[in-house]
C-alpha positions in Angstrom: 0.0 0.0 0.0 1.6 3.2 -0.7 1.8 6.3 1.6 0.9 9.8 1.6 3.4 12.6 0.8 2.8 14.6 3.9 0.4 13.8 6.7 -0.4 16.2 9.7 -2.8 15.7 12.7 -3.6 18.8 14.6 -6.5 20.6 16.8 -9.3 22.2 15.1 -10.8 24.9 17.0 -13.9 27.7 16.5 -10.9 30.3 16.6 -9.5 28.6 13.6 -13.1 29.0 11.9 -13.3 32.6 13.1 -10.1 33.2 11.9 -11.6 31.9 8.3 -14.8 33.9 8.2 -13.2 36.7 9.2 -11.1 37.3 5.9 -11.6 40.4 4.4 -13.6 39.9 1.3 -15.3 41.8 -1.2 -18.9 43.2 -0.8 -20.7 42.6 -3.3 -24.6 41.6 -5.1 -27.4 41.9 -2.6 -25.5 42.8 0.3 -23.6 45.0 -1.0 -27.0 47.0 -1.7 -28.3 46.6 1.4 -25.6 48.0 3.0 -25.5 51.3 0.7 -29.8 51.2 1.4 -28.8 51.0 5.2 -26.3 54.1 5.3 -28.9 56.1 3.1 -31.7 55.4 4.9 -29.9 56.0 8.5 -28.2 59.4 7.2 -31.9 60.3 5.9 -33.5 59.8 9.2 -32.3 63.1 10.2 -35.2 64.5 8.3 -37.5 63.3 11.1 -35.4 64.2 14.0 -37.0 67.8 15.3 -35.8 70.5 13.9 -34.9 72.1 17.2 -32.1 69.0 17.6 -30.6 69.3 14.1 -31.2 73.0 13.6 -32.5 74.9 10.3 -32.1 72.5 7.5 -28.1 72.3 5.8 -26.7 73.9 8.0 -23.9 72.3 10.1 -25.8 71.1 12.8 -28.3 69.5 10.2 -25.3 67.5 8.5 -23.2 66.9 11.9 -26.9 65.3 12.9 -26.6 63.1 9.6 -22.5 62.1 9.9 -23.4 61.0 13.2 -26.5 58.9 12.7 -24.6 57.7 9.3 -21.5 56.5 11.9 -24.5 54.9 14.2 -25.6 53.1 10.9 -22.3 51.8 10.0 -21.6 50.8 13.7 -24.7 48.8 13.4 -23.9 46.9 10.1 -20.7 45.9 11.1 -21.8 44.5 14.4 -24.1 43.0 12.9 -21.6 41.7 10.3 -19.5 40.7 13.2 -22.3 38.4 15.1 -22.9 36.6 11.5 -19.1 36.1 10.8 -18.9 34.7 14.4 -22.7 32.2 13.6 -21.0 30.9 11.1 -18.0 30.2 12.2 -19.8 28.0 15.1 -21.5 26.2 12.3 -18.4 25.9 10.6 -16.4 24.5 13.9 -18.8 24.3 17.1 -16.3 22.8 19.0 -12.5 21.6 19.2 -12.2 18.5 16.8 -9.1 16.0 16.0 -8.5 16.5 12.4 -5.9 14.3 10.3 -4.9 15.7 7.0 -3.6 13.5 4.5 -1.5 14.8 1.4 -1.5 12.3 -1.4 -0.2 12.9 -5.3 -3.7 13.5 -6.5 -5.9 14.1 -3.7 -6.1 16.0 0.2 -7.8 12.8 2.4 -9.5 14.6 5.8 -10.4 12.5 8.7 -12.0 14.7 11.0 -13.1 12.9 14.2 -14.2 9.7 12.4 -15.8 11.6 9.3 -13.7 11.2 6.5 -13.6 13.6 3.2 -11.0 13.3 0.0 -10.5 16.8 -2.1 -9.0 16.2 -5.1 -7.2 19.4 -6.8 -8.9 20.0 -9.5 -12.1 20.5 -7.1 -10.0 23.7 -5.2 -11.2 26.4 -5.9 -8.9 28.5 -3.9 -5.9 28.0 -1.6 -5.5 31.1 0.9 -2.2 31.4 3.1 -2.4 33.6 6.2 0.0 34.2 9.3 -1.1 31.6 10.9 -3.7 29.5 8.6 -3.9 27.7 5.6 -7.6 27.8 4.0 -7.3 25.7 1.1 -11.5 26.1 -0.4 -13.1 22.9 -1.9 -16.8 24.4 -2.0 -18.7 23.9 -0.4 -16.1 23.4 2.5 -13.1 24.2 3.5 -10.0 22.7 5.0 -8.4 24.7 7.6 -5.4 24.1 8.8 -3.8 26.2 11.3 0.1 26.9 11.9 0.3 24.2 14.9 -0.3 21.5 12.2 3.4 22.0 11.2 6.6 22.2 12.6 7.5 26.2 11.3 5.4 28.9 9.2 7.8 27.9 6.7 6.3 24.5 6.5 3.3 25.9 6.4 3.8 28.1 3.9 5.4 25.6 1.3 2.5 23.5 2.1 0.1 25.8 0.7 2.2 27.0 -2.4 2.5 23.0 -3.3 -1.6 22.5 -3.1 -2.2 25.5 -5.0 0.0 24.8 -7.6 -1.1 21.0 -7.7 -4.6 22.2 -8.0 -3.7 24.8 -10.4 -2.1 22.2 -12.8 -4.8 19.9 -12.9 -7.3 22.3 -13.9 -8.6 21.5 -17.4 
């Protein structure tokens, strides 16, 4: 029977999945909207406030009025961002798990507390490197796999350069 190429067997955590969901990524479709509608609608509100709170209307008490509730509006999106970044994430991870990661020639093999998954590369979408993750996406999953899985972030790092370029070659 032959042998994997690399094999590494670390601790999963809900940090790792935070640390995931917490990428910065673009904005953009439907939500992207609704954010924009948000901001509008929040900086418009001045235009019920009364008018001895925000003054005659444009002058600078009428827009200070309208940056603030704008900043109030933003404040709100983003914690709300935060709390769904943070749901998923627990649905992602919801607690510590024993994952074994398997690197074979034309394949990742995942054996996550008993459930086992295979990836092969041409079904990798994307392979992220961070300080102190590796995120290589397989939609609808992804593998994470945090810098404790190997001995140095140098490891780590050449890890993630050989599965991207693996999975770049075998796309058609």
């Amino acid at each position: 029977m032959t042998q994997p190429l690399l094999t590494f067997s670390y601790a999963l955590t809900p940090a790792d999945a935070l640390a995931y969901e917490s990428l910065p990524r673009e904005m953009i479709g439907w939500r992207k909207w609704a954010l924009l509608i948000w901001l509008g609608a929040s900086g418009g509100s001045v235009a019920f406030l009364p008018p001895d709170w925000v003054g005659p209307e444009w002058s600078w008490r009428f827009w200070l009025a309208a940056l603030v509730l704008i900043a109030v509006g933003y404040g709100l999106a983003t914690a709300a961002m935060t709390l769904a970044a943070r749901w998923r994430a627990r649905r992602r991870a919801p607690a510590p798990a024993s994952v074994r990661l398997e690197q074979w020639g034309d394949h990742l093999a995942v054996d996550r507390d008993g459930h086992k998954s295979f990836a092969a590369y041409e079904t990798i979408a994307a392979v992220t490197i961070t300080d102190a993750h590796v995120f290589i996406d397989v939609p609808p999953e992804v593998i994470l796999v945090p810098i404790r899985a190997f001995a140095d972030r140098a490891e780590m790092v050449a890890f993630g350069e050989d599965v991207d370029r693996r999975s770049s070659e075998s796309q058609p």
